[in-house]
FIVO-850076 format. One record per residue (C-alpha): residue number from 0; z, y, x. Coordinates in Angstrom, 1 decimal. Layout:
N
  kenu       Z       Y       X
   NUM       Z       Y       X
...
//
This chain:
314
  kenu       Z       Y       X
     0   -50.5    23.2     3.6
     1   -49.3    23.4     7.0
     2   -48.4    27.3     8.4
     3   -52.3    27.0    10.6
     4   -53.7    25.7     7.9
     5   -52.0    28.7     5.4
     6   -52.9    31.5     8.9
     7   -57.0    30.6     8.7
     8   -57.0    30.7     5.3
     9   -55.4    34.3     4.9
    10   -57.8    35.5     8.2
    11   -61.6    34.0     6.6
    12   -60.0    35.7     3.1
    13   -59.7    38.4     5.0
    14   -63.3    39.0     6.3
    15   -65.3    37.4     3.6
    16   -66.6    39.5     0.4
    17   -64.6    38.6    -3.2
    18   -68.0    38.1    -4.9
    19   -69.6    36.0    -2.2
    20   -66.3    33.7    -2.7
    21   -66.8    33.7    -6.3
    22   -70.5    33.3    -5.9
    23   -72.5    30.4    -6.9
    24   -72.8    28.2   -10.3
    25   -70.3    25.1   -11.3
    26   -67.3    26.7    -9.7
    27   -63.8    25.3   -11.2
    28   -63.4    27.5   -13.7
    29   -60.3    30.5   -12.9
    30   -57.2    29.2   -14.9
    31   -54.2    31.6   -14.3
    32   -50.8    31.0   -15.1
    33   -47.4    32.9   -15.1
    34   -43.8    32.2   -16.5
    35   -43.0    35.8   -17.8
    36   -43.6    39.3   -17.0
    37   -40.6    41.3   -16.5
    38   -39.0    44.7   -15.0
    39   -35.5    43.0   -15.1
    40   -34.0    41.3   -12.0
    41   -33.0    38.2   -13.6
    42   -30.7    35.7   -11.2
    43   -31.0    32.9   -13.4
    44   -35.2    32.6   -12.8
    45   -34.8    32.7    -8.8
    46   -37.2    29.0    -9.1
    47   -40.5    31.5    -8.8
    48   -41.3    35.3    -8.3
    49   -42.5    36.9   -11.2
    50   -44.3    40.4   -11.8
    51   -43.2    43.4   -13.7
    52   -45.3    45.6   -16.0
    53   -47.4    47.0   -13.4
    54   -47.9    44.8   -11.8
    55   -48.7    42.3   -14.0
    56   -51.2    44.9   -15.7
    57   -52.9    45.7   -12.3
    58   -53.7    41.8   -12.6
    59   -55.4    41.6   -15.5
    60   -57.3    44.4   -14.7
    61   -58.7    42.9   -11.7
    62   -59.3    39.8   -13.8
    63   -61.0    41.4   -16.3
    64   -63.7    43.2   -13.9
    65   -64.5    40.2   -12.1
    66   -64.2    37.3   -14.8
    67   -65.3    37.1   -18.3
    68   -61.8    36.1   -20.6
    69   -62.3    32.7   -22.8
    70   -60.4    31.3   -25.2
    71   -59.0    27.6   -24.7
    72   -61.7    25.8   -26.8
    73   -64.8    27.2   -24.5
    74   -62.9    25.3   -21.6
    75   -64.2    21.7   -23.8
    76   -67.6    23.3   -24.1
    77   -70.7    21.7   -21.0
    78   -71.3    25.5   -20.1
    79   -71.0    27.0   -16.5
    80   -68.0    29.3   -16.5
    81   -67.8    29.9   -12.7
    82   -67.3    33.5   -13.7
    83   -64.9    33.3   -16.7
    84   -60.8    32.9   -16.8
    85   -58.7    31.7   -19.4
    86   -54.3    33.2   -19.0
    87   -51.8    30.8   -20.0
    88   -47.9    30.8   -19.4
    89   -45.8    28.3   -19.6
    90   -42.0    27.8   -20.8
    91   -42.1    29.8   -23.7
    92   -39.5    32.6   -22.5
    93   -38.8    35.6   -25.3
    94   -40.9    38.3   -22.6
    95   -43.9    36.3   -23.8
    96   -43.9    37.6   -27.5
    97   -42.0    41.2   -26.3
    98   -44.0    42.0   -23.2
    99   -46.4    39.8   -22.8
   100   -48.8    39.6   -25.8
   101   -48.7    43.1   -27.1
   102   -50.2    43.9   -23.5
   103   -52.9    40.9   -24.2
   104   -54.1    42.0   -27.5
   105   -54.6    45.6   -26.5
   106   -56.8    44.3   -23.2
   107   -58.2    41.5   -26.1
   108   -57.3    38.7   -23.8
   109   -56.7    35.5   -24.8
   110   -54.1    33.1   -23.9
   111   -52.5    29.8   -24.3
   112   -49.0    29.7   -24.2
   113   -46.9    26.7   -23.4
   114   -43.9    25.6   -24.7
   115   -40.9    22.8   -24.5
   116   -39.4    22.5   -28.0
   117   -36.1    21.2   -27.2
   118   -35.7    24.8   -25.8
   119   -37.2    27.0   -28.8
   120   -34.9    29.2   -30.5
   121   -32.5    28.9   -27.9
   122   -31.1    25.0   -28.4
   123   -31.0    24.4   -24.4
   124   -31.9    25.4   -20.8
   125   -34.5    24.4   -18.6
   126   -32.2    22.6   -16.0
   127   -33.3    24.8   -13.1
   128   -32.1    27.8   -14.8
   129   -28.8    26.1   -15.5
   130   -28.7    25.9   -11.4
   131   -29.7    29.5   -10.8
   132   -27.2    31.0   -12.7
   133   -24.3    28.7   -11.6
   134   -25.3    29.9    -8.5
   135   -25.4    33.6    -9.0
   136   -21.9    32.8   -10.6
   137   -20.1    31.1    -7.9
   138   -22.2    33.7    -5.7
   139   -20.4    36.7    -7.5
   140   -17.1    34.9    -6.5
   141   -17.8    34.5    -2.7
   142   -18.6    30.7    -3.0
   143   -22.3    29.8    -1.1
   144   -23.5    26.3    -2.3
   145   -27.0    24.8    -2.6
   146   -26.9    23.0    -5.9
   147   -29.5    20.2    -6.3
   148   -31.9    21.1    -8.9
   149   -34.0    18.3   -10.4
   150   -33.8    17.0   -13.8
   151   -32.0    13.6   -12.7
   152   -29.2    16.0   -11.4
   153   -29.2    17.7   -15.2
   154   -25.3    15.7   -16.3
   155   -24.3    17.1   -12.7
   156   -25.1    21.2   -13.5
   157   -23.9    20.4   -17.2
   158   -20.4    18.9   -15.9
   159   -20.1    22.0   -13.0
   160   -20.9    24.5   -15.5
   161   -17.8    22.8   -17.9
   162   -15.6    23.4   -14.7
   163   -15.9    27.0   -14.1
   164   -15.9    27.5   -17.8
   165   -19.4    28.1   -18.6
   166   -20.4    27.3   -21.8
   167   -24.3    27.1   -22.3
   168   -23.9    27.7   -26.1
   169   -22.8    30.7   -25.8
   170   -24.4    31.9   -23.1
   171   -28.0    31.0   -24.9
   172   -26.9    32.8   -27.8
   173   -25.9    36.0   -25.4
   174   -28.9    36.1   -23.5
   175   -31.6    34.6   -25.7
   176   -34.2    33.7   -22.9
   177   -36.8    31.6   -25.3
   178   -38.5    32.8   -27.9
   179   -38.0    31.7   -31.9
   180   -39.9    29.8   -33.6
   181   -41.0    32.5   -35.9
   182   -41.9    34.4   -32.7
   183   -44.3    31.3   -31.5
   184   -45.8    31.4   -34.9
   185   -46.5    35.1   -34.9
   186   -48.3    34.5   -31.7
   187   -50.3    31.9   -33.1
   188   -51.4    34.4   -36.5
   189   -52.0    36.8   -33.7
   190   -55.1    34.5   -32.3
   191   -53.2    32.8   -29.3
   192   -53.1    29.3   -29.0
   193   -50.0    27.0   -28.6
   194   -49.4    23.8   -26.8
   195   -46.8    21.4   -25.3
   196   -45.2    21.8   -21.9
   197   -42.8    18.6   -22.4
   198   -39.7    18.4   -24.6
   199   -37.7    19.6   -21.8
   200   -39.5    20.2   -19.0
   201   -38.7    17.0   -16.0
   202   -40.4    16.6   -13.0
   203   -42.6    14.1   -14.0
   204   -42.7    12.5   -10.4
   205   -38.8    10.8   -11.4
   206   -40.1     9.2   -14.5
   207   -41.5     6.0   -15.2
   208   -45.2     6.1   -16.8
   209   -43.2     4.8   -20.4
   210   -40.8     8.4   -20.4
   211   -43.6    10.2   -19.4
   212   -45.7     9.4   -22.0
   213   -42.9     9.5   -24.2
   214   -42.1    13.0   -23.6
   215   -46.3    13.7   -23.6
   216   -46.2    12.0   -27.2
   217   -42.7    13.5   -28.6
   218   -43.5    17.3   -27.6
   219   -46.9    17.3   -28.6
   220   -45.9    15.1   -32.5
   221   -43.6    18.6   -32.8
   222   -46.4    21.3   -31.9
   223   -48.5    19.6   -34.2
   224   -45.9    19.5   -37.0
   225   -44.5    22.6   -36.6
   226   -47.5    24.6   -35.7
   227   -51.0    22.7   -36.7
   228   -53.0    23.8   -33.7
   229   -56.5    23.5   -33.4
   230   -57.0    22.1   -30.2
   231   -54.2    20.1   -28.8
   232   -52.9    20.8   -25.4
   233   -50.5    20.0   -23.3
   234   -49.7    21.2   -19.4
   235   -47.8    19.2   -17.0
   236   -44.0    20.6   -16.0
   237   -44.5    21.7   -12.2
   238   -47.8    19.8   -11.8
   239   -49.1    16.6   -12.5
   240   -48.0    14.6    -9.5
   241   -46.9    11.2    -9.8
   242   -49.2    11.0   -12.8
   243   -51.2     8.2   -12.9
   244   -54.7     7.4   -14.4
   245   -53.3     5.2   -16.9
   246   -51.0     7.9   -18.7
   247   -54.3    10.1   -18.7
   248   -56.2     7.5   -19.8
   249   -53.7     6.4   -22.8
   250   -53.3     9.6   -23.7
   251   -57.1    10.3   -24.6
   252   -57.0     6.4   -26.0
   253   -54.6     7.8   -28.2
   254   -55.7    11.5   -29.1
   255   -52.4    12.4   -28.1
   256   -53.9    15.9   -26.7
   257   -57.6    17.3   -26.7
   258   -57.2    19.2   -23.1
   259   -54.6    19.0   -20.4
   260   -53.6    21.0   -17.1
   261   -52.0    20.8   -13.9
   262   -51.2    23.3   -11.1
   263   -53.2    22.8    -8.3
   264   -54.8    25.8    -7.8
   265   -59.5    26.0    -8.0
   266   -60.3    22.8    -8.2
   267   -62.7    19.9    -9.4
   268   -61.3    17.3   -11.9
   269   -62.3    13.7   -12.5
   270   -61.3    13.6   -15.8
   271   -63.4    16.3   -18.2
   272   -60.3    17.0   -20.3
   273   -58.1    17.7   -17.5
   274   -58.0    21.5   -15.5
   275   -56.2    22.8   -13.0
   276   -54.4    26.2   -12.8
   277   -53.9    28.6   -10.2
   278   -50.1    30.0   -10.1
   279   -50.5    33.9    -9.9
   280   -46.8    34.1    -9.5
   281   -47.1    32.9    -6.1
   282   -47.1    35.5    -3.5
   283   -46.4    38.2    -6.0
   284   -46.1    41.0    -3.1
   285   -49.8    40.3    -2.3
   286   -52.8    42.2    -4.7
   287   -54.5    40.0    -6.6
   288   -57.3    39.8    -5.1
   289   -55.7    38.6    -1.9
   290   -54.0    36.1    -3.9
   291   -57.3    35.0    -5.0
   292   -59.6    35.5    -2.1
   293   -57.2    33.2    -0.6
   294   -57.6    30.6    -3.1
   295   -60.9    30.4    -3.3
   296   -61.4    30.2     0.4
   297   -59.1    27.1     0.1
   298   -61.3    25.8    -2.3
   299   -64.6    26.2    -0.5
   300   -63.2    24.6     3.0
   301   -61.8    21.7     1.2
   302   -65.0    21.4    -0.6
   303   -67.1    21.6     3.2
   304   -64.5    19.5     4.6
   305   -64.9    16.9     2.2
   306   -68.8    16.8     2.8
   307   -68.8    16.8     6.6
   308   -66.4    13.9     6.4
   309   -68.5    12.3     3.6
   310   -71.7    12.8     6.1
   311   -69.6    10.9     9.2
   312   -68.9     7.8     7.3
   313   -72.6     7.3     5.9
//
């Protein structure tokens, strides 16, 4: 979205009434999402904002007097749920079993949270966090460098971290940033639901449609052995660009997962078992319902766009 584009958006928002936005049956159903809630400043997540307590509870509270909460399974279900919102959160960091849920069960939210196994109970690191803190390492030391930080540049980080002696093993153990697997089961007894997020999180835009099924089937074969859930879901790392109708298409062939989700913000799907989510983290600084008066103003021009130029090619 160009900076005009991003300018009208914020200045209709700005003028037009939050319920007349969320007005209306057959909206996209509200699908937030956030990484972690935290008070800390934590150099090693500088990918994405995130809020702290407050301001993470001054979202749900907004949420919650607007939007109805549903669990994950009444997303399958034909009803209209214009007016309801299901929370999710995705990477399976240790603030979403400290922080996190206790704050959820006493609002009675529920939420899905997403997870990469090859991370749980601290085995590895999501590669962009393996940039961020290199960087606020060499930072500390007066040295300024933009590291590339894609999953194809993985051996790279590994090899620079070797060189200034870092050593992620023990850094893992120091900091603990994922939760356990005990902690992921304790969430599920609590009533929360569980699904895949990819072994190791990739952009899924570098890999052939093969390794990205193979890291759809491989994640989702361990949250089904290691935690039997009753709906099977999985959300794309980043988003699912580059993501073709044939891996969807397998993967419902195959039962590989029973819902799926992207991050593209309010928005209509072509495949029933496929949602998109709108990233609350983004523009933290903003209230929510900025945040969302802007989102769903996005949504309705792109929806009158796409009519008018519909109507000119009849």
């Amino acid at each position: 979205m160009n900076d005009f584009s991003q300018q009208l958006i914020s200045e209709l928002a700005a003028i037009t009434p939050f319920n007349l936005l969320t007005s209306g049956r057959k909206l996209p159903v509200l699908l937030p999402f956030y990484h972690l809630v935290s008070n800390e400043d934590l150099p090693w997540r500088s990918n994405y904002d995130y809020p702290n307590l407050k301001q993470f509870e001054t979202d749900l509270d907004f949420l919650l007097k607007y939007f109805k909460p549903i669990g994950l399974g009444d997303l399958l279900k034909k009803d209209d749920l214009s007016k309801c919102f299901h929370l999710s959160f995705d990477d399976g960091l240790r603030e979403c079993s400290e922080v996190i849920a206790p704050m959820l069960k006493r609002k009675g939210v529920p939420a899905s949270f997403f997870i990469n196994p090859s991370f749980v109970d601290n085995r590895d690191l999501f590669h962009r966090y393996k940039a961020s803190e290199i960087t606020a390492l060499l930072k500390a030391k007066n040295i300024h460098i933009k590291l590339q930080r894609t999953y194809a540049d993985l051996a790279t980080l590994d090899e620079m971290a070797e060189e200034i002696g870092l050593n992620w093993e023990e850094w893992l153990q120091e900091k603990q940033p994922y939760m356990t697997l005990e902690q992921i089961r304790t969430l599920k007894i609590d009533g929360f639901t569980i699904g895949s997020h990819t072994m190791d999180h990739p952009e899924f835009e570098l890999l052939d449609e093969e390794t990205q099924l193979e890291e759809i089937r491989e994640s989702m074969e361990w949250v089904n052995e290691k935690l039997s859930p009753e709906i099977k879901a999985f959300a794309f790392p980043f988003t699912d660009v580059g993501v073709s109708d044939e891996v969807f298409e397998t993967c419902h062939r195959e039962n590989v997962y029973d819902i799926s989700f992207g991050t593209a913000g309010i928005k209509k799907e072509r495949f029933p078992f496929h949602f998109q989510r709108f990233p609350m983290e983004h523009r933290i600084e903003l209230s929510p319902k900025i945040r969302l008066k802007q989102e769903y103003m996005a949504y309705r021009l792109k929806q009158l766009l796409g009519k008018h130029v519909a109507r000119r090619f009849k």
